[in-house]
C-alpha positions, 0 to 999 in steps of 0.5 A, a space after each residue: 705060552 713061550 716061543 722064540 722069536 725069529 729074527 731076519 737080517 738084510 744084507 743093504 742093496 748097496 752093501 757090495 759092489 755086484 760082479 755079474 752085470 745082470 744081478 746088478 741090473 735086477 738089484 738096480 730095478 728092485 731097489 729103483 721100485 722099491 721092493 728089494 726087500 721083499 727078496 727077505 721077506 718070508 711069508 707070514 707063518 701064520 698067515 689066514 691061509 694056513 690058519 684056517 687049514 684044519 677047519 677046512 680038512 674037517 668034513 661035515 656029515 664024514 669026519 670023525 673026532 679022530 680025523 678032525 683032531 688029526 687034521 691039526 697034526 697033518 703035515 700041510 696044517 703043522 704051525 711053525 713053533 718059533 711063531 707060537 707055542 702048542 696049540 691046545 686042545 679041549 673036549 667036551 662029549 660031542 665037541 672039541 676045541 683047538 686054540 692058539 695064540 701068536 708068541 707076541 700075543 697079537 693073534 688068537 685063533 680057534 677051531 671048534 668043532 661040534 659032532 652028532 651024538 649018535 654018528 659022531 660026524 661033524 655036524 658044525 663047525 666053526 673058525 675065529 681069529 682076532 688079529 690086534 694088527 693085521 697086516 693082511 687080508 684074509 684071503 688065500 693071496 693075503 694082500 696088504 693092507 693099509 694101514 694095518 688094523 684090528 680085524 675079526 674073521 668067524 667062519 662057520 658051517 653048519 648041518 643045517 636043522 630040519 625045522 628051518 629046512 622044512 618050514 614053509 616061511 613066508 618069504 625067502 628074506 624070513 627063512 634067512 633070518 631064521 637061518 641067522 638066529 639058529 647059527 648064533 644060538 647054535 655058536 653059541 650053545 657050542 662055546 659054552 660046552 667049554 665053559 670050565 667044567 673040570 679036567 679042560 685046560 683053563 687056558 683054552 676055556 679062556 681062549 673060547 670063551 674070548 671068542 664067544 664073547 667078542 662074537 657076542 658083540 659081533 652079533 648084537 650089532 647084526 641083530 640090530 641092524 637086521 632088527 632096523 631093516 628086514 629086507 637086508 637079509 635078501 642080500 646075504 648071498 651077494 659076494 660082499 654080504 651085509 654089512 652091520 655096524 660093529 661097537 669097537 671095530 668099524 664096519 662088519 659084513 655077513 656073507 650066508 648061503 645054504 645048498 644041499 643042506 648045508 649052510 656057510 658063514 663068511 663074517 669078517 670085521 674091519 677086514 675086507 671080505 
């Protein structure tokens, strides 16, 4: 995948001589506290926030193949090609994948989405991105993070299966760990529709299944400490999750909550909720 790196030059704050007495007085305030030049900076291009946009246009139980594929071609969701190269696109029957990857290779990002075969509506959907140097939270201020470090975001919801929903658990920490199996079996079964079968781009099988593997590892740390302590699953809907241990990447945390049927993922590791 090619694309052409975009270059920025800074004109030093001391450079010339401001003929205006309140430029000078603003140029002398910026550069006393240190952030001239933040006047260059441009946002990121391919920041979390626009990212993540096409997963959440895509509506479950209303958005069809159509919408959701055109959800990635709508103005506001456009990616700027100087900062990577086409997004590729892969279907199976009642799935579709969209990844991409930074020109610098430091960034990959996929959107799976998976469908009703008999509606043809959403019914999950799913948003991964491995960032080797993020140097930003994902969040829709994106502030600064330091130092920057290697981080995973997975966010996912799902129509939740009727089973769970119906059957008459215990407690409500035991429908919450099932609820955790089936979204891992569900994530699962859904990135291996992209395994390789002919006529898929090869590249975006490799992207998905770089996905479902680091997801993999992901998941057995959280299998793991879910299997050590039970009770942890009461503290899914808590704002910051639970947190898990991760085998590469520090610290992972799980945020899992359902209403109207409906049940949300926010995962991130090494990066703050």
């Amino acid at each position: 995948m090619r694309a052409t790196r975009r270059t920025m030059t800074q004109e030093p704050a001391a450079s010339r001589l401001v003929s205006f007495g309140l430029a000078a007085l603003a140029g002398s305030f910026l550069a006393l506290c240190g952030c001239a030049a933040q006047w260059y900076i441009r946002s990121d291009p391919l920041a979390y926030s626009r990212l993540v946009g096409p997963y959440r246009h895509i509506q479950l139980k209303a958005s069809s193949t159509l919408d959701a594929l055109g959800s990635f071609d709508a103005p506001d969701h456009r990616l700027d090609p100087e900062a990577t190269g086409r997004q590729l696109v892969s279907q199976s029957d009642t799935t579709i994948a969209v990844c991409g990857q930074s020109a610098d290779a430091r960034r990959t990002w996929v959107t799976l989405v998976a469908f009703d075969e008999h509606q043809m509506t959403a019914r999950r959907k799913y948003f991964f991105c491995i960032d080797e140097r993020a140097t930003a939270a994902p969040t829709e201020r994106g502030q600064k993070l330091v130092p920057p470090r290697r981080g995973l975001v997975f966010d996912a919801e799902l129509v939740l299966a009727p089973e769970i929903q119906t059957t008459p658990y215990a407690t409500e920490e035991a429908r919450q760990l099932a609820t955790v199996r089936w979204l891992i079996e569900q994530f699962a079964a859904d990135a291996r529709r992209f395994s390789g079968p002919p006529g898929q781009s090869a590249q975006t099988n490799e992207l998905v299944s770089l996905a479902a593997m680091m997801m993999n590892q992901t998941f057995e740390g959280l299998t793991i400490e879910l299997g050590k302590s039970p009770g942890l699953a009461r503290r899914f809907g808590d704002p910051q999750g639970v947190a898990f241990p991760h085998i590469s990447m520090n610290e992972g945390r799980l945020q899992l909550t359902t209403a109207a049927g409906i049940t949300t993922a926010t995962l991130r590791v090494n990066l703050p909720m």
